[in-house]
N, C-alpha and C positions, 0 to 999 in steps of 0.2 A: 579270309578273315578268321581267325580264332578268339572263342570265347575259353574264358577261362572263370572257372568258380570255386567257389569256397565257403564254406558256414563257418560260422559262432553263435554262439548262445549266451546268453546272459540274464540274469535276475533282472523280473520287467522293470524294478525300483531303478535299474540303472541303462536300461535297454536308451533312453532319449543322452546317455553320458556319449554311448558308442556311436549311436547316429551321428549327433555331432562331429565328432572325431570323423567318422569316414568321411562328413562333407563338408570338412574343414582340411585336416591333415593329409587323408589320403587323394580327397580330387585333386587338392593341389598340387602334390606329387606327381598324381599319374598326368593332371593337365600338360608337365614337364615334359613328357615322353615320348619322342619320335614315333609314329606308328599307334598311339594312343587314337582309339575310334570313340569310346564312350564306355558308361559305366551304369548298371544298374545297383541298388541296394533292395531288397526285398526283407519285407518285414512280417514276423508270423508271430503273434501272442499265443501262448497253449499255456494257461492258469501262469506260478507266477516265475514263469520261462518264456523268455524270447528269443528265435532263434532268427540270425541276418541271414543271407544268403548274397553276396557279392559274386555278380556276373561283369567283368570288364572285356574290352574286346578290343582287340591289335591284330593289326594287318599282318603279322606273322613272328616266329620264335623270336626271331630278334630283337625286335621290340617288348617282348614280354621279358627277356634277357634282362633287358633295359631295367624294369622294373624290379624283376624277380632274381637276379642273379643267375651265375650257370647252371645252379639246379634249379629252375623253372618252374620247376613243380610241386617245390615246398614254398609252403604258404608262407608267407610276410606277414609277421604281429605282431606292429612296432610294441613298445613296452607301455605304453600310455593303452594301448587296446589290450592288453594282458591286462592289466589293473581290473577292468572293468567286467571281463570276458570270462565266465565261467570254465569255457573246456572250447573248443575249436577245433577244425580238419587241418593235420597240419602236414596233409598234401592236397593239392587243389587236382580240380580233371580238368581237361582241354578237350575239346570238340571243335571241331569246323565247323562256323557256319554256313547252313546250305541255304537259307533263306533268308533276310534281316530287311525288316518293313519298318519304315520309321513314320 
């Protein structure tokens, strides 16, 4: 299994716009996709900045293909998460997981 992540950040005023969106627009999506395991959102306030941290996990490249296109590795920020989204990683990492406890 591969995890895959990526941040954004955003003004905390709009921080509850982009939640939404990931768990409206984006699980719906990824729920679509072959090889889709699950998905984390991780949320960090620091004053009046929030940064996400999206961890999704697929049983391997091709599935994340699925999602992400032949470059895998560049982040996906539909334009409705631009709006809201100050600045972002606009390549994600990939790591194996060696352990996943549910």
């Amino acid at each position: 299994m591969i995890a895959r992540t990526w941040r954004g950040w955003t003004k905390a005023a709009e921080a509850d716009d982009y939640q939404r969106h990931y768990a409206t627009v984006v699980a719906t999506e990824l729920r679509g996709i072959g090889g889709f395991r699950g998905a984390r959102l991780l949320r960090h306030q620091d004053g009046d900045e929030v940064r996400f941290t999206s961890i999704t996990f697929f049983t391997d490249v091709d599935a994340i293909r699925a999602f992400a296109g032949d470059d895998y590795e560049f982040a996906v920020v539909a334009e409705d998460a631009r709006k809201v989204l100050t600045r972002w990683d606009d390549r994600v990492t990939l790591d194996e997981v060696a352990i996943f406890v549910t």
